[in-house]
C-alpha positions as CSV (number, residue, x, y, z in Angstrom):
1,X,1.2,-28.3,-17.0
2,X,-0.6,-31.6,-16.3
3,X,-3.4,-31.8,-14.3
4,X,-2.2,-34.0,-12.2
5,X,0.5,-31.6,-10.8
6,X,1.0,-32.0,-6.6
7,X,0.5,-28.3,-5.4
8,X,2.0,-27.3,-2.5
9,X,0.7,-24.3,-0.6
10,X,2.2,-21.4,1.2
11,X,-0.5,-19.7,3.7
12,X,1.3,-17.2,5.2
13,X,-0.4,-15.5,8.3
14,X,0.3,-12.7,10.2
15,X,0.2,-12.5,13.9
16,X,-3.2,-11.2,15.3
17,X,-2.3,-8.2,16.9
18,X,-1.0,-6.2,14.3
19,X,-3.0,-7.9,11.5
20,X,-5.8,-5.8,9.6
21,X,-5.2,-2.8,11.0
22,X,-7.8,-0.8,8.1
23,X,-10.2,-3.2,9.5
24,X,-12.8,-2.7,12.5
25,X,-14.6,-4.6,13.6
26,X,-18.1,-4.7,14.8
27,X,-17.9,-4.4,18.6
28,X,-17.8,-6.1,20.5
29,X,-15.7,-7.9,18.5
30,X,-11.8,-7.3,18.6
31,X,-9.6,-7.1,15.8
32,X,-7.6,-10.3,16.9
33,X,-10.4,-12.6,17.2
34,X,-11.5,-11.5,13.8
35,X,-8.9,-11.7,12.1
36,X,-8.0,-15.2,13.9
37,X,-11.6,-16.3,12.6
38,X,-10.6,-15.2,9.0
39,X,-7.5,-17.3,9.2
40,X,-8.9,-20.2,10.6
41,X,-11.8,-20.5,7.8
42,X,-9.3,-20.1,5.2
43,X,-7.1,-22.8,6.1
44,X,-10.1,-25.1,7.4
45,X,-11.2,-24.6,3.3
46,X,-7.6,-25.1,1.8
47,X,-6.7,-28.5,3.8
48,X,-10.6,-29.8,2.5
49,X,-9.0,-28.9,-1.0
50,X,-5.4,-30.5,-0.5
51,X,-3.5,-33.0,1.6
52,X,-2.6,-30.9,4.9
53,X,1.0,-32.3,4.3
54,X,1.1,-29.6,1.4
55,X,0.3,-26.9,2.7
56,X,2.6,-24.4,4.6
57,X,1.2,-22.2,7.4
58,X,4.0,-19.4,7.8
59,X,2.6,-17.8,11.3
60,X,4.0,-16.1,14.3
61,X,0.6,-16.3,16.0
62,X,0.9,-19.2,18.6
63,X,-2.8,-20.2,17.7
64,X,-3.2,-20.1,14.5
65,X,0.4,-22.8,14.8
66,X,-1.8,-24.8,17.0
67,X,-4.4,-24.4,14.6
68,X,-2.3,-25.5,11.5
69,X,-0.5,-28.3,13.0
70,X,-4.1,-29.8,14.4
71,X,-5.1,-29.7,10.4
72,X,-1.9,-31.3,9.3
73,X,0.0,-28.3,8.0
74,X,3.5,-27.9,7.9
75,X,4.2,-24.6,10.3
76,X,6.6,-22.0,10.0
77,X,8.0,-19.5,11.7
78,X,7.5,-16.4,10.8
79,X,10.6,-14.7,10.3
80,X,9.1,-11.0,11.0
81,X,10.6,-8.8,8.5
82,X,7.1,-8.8,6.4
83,X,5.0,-10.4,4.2
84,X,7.4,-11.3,1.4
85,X,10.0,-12.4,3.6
86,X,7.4,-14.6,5.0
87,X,6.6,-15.8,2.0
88,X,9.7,-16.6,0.6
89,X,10.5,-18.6,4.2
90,X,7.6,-20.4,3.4
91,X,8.4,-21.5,-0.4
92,X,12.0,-22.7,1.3
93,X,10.1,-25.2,2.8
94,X,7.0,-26.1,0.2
95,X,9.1,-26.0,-3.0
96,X,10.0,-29.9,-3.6
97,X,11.1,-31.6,-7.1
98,X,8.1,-32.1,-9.0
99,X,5.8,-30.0,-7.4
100,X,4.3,-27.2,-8.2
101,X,4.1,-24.1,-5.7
102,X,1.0,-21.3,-4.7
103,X,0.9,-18.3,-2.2
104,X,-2.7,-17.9,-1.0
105,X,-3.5,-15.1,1.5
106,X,-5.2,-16.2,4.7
107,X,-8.0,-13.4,4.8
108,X,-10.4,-15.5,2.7
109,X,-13.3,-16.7,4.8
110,X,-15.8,-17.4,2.3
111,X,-13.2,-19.7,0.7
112,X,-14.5,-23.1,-0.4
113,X,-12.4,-26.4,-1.4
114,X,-14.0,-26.4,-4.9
115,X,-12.8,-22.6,-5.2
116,X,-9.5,-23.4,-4.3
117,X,-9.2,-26.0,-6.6
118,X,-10.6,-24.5,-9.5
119,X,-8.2,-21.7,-9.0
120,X,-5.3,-23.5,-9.2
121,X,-6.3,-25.6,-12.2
122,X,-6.8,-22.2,-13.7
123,X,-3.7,-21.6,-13.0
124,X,-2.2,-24.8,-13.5
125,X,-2.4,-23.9,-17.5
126,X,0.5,-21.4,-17.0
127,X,3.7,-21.2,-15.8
128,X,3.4,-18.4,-13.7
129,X,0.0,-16.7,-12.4
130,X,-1.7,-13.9,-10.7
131,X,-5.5,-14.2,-9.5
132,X,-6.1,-10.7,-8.2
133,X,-8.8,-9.6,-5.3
134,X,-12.0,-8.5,-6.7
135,X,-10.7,-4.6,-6.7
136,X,-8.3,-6.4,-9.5
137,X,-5.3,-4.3,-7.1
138,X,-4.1,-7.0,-4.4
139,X,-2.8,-10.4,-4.9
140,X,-5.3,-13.4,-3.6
141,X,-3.0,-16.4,-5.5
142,X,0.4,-16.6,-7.2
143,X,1.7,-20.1,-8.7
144,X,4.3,-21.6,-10.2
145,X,4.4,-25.1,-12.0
146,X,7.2,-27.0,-11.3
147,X,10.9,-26.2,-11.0
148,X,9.6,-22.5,-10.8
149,X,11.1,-19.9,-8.5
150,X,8.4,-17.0,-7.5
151,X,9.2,-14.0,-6.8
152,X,6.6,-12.3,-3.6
153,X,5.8,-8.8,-4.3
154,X,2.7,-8.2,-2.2
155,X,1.7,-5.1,-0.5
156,X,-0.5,-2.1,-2.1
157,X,-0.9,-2.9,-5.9
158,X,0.8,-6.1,-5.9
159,X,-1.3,-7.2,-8.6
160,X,0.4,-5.1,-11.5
161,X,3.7,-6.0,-10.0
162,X,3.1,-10.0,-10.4
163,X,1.9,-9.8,-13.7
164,X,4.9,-8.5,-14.9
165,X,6.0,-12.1,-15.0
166,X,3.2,-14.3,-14.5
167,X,-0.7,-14.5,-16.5
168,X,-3.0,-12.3,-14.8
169,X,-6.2,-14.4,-14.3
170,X,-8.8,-12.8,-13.4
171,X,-11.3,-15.8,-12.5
172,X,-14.9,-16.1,-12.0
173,X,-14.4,-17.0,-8.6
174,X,-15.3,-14.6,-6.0
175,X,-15.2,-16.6,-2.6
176,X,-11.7,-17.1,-3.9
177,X,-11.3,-13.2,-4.4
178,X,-13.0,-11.6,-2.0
179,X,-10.4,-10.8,1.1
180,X,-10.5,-8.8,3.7
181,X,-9.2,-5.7,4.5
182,X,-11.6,-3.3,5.3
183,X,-15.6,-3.3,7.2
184,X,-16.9,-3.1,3.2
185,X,-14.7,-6.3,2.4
186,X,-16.3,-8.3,5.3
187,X,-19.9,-7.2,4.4
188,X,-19.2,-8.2,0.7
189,X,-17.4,-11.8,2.4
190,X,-20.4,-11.8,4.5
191,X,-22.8,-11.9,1.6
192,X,-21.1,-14.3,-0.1
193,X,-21.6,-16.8,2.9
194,X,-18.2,-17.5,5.5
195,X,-17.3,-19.6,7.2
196,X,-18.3,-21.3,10.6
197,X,-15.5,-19.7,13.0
198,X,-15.8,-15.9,10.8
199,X,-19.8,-16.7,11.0
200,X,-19.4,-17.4,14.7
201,X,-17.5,-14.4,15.9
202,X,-19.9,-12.3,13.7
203,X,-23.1,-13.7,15.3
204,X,-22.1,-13.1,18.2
205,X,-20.9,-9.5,17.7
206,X,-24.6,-9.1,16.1
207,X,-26.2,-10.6,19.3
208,X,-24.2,-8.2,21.4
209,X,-25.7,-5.5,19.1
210,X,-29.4,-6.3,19.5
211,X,-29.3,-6.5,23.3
212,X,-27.2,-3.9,23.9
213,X,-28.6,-1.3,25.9
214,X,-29.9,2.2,24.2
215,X,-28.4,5.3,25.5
């Protein structure tokens, strides 16, 4: 695949209510919040990477959508009947002749542009790929170059289940890697350096900590 391939980007993201429910957060920090913050850097670090017109924001979650449409993103509805049908809604609406096509999860907030990027032109080398989470079990990124129809498999051990059709890459790239699904995932994200909205709701949480009264 050329290097010059025009990606275009499905982030799907789920509403923050019922998203991350293996994750708690430090108080007083809510799950929402967090997992808005977690979203928000992810997307912030994908539209620095590509044109906002390419990427695809497939969201129930009223603001994330705001959030997404004030980057540039398309938004989508999410249909709510999980995170493949989400994902195929999405790839409806980002697949266009000549382009090439990506799923990235939105629980990446130590994401950079550059990792991005680099990812994809990883990826780009193959006609269908799998970049796996750091445990090597969940899927982070799934392409296909042009004129390619993916298939979504995600959920517990998605990783093995993509590779039986696409090249299982598993890059050097651990801001790219490293979601978040549990407290040990955000520590390891933490380390790594996140970004300012995930860093924000974090600090605070932290300040909350150190003042709170002892019992």
């Amino acid at each position: 695949m050329s290097d010059r391939v025009r990606w275009r980007l499905v982030v799907p993201v789920k509403e923050a209510s019922i998203a991350k429910s293996r994750l708690q957060p430090p108080p007083p920090l809510s799950r929402p919040a967090l997992a808005r913050a977690l979203a928000q850097d992810t997307l912030e670090a994908v539209c620095r990477g590509l044109p906002p017109a390419d990427v695809v924001t497939v969201t129930s979650d009223d603001h994330i959508a705001a959030i997404a449409a004030s980057l540039g993103c398309t938004v989508v509805d999410d249909p709510g009947a999980g995170l493949n049908a989400a994902v195929r809604e999405g790839l409806q609406v980002a697949s266009v002749p000549g382009a090439a096509v990506a799923v990235l999860l939105g629980d990446l907030p130590a994401l950079r542009a550059e990792d991005l990027l680099a990812g994809l032109a990883a990826c780009g080398q193959h006609e269908r790929a799998v970049v796996p989470d750091l445990l090597g079990t969940g899927t982070v990124l799934l392409t296909g170059g042009p004129g390619v129809t993916l298939t979504p498999r995600f959920g517990t051990g998605s990783a093995a289940r993509h590779a039986e059709r696409a090249v299982t890459l598993a890059l050097d790239l651990p801001r790219l890697r490293q979601d978040v699904d549990d407290l040990a995932d955000l520590t390891a994200a933490a380390q790594l350096g996140v970004g300012p909205h995930t860093a924000r709701v974090l600090a605070e949480a932290a300040a909350h900590a150190d003042v709170a009264p002892a019992n």
